[in-house]
N, C-alpha and C positions, 0 to 999 in steps of 0.2 A: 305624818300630818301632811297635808296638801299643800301644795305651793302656791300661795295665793295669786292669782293674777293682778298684775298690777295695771290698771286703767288712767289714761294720763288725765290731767282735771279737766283739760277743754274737752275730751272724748266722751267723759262723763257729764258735763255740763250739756253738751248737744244731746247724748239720751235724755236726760233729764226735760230739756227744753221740747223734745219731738215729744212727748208722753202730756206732756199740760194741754195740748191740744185735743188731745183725747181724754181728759178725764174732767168730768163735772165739775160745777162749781163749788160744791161744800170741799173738795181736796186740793183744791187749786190754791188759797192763803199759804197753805202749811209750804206745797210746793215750791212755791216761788219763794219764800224762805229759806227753803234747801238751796236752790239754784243762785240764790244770793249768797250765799255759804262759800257756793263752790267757786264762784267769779270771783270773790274775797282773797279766796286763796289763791286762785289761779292770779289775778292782779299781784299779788304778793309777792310768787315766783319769777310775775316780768320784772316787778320793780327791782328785785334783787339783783339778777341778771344784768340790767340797766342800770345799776349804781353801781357792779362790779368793772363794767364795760367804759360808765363815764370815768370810776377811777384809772382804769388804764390810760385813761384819754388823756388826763390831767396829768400822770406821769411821765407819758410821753410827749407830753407837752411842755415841761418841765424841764427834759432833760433834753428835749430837741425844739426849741423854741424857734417858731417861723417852721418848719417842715416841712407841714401839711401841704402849705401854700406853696413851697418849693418843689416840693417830690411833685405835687400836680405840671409844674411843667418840665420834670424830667422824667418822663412816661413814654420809652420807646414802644415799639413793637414785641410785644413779647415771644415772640417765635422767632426775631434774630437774636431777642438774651436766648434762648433756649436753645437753640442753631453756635450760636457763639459758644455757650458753657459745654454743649457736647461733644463738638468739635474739637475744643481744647483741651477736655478731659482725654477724647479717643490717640491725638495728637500725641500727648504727655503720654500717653499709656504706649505706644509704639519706640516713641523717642525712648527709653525708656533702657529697651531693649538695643537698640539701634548704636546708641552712642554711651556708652559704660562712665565718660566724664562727666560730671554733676552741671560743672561751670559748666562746659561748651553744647551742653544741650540744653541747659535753661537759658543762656544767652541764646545759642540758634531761633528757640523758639520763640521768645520776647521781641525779637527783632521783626519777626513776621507776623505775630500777635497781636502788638500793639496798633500798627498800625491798622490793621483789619479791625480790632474793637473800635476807633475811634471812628474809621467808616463806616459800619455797619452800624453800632448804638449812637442813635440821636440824642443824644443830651448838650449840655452847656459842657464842653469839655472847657474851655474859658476859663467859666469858673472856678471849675474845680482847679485848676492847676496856677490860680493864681495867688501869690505867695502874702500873705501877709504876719504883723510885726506877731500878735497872739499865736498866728499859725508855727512860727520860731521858735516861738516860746512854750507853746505846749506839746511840744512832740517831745523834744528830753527830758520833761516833768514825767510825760506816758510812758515814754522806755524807762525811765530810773521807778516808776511805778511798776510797772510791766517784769524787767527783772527779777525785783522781789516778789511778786506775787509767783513769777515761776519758778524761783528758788525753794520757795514752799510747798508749789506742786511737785518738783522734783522731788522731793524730801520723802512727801508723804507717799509720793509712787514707791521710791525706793524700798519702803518698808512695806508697801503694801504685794507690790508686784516687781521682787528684784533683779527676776529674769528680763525685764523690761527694761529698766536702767542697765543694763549691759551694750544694749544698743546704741547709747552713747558713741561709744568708743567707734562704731561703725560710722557715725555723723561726723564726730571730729575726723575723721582718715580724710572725709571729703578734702579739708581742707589742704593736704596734701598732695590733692593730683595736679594743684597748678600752683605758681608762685605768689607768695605773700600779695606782691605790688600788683601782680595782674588779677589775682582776686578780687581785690579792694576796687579796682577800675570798673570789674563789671558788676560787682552789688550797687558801688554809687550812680551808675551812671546803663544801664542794661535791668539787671534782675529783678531791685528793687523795685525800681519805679515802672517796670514793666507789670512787675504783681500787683503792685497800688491799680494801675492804669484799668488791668483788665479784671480783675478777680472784684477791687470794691471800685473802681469808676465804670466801666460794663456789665456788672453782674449784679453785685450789688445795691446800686442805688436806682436800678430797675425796680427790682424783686421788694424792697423799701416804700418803693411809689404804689407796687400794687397790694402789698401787703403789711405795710407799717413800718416803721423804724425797725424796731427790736426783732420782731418777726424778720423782715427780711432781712437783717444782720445776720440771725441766727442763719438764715436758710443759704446766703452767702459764704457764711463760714463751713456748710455742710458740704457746697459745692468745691469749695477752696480744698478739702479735706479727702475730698474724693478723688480732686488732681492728682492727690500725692498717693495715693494706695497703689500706684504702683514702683515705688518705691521700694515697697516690700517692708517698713518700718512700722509697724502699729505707732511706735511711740511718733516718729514723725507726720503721719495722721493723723493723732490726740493735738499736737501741739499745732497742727493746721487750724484743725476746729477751732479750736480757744485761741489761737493769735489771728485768723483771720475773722471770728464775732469779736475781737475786741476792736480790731483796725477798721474793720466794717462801721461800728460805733461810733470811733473817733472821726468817719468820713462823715457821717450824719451830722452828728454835732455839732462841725464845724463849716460843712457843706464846704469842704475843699478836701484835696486828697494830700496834701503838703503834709499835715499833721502825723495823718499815718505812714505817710512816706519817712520821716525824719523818725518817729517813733520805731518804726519795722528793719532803719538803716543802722540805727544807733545797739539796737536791739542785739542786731545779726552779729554786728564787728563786736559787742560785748562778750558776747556767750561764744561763736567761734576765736577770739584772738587774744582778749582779754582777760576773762573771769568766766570761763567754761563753769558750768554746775557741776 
């Protein structure tokens, strides 16, 4: 049997409509009846479309209340997010190789990083980094969220892909190549807040402004995920993705980067020092 061609409704509607011009009036009622048919249903399909598009609108409205009106005046240039994000992926991807210490070459590069993102991305960096009492308060609710929900994914990795949780043990060594107290110094006060700063305060909340909350979260987190591929870890790539759309998230939400700062800090010292999965 033949595969029918499929004709989109407005495609058929414009044949339809060039053809009434050419045919008499005894067949012209009937037609323009068809052609009312076909606008029906072609209406039908926009409306659809447009009710699915307006419910996204109201859920990100919902969950990011005030945004719209915020992310419009944090709209740098998009070719220095793009310039910044590639720069820093190709950077990471050399350093990588260059300096075999975990610590001392995400600290080297956060040092020079941060300051270059705050130059180059126009936004309200202000803003963002200014701390308030909710901002305190919802970042340890997000990490004690945040753990268990990767507790679970580890779980379900483990069983699904055990070769994968092996890798672990290759994360945890990190923590090894420098001391406890000098670790701690440069996640509080370097690595962290260098990743907040550049991955969701220049990357981020660009990518957000020109393509939506959730979207640009995701598209953030995809960036954030990329830095780490050379790493050589799949599993530390997987946990890129999904801790940087979630931090991505929490920056939106709260249009300050404190949240996920404290959330990403509390995180880190749990799972490396604490309560390893």
């Amino acid at each position: 049997m033949a595969s029918e061609t499929i004709v989109p409704p407005i495609t058929r509607t414009t044949r339809r409509l060039s053809r009434v011009e050419k045919l008499g009036n005894s067949q012209d009622v009937s037609l323009r009846a068809e052609i009312l048919s076909f606008l029906t249903e072609l209406s039908a399909h926009q409306n659809c479309g447009f009710t699915r598009m307006h419910t996204i609108h109201k859920f990100q409205a919902l969950l990011f209340p005030g945004a719209d009106a915020w992310l419009k005046e944090e709209n740098p240039s998009f070719r220095s997010v793009l310039a910044l994000g590639l720069l820093s992926i190709a950077v990471l991807s050399v350093q990588t190789f260059l300096i075999p210490n975990v610590w001392f070459r995400m600290a080297l590069f956060y040092v020079v990083a941060c300051p270059l993102a705050v130059i180059t991305i126009k936004i309200r960096w202000s803003e963002l980094v200014h701390p308030e009492w909710k901002h305190l308060a919802s970042g340890p609710v997000a990490a004690a969220i945040l753990y268990g929900l990767g507790w679970a994914g580890f779980s379900v990795l483990g069983l699904l892909l055990p070769e994968l949780q092996q890798q672990t043990k290759d994360i945890y060594a990190w923590k090894d190549q420098v001391g406890t107290m000098f670790a701690l110094l440069l996640l509080v006060f370097i690595i962290i807040p260098g990743e907040e700063i550049l991955w969701r305060g220049a990357i981020t909340v660009p990518l957000a402004a020109a393509y939506g909350p959730i979207t640009g979260s995701v598209m953030g987190g995809v960036v954030f995920a990329i830095g780490h591929i050379a790493t050589g870890s799949l599993l530390v790539v997987m946990a890129a993705l999904a801790m940087g759309t979630f931090w991505g998230l929490m920056t939106l939400r709260f249009r300050s980067l404190v949240p996920a700062y404290l959330c990403h800090l509390l995180w880190d010292l749990v799972v490396l020092f604490v309560a390893p999965y």
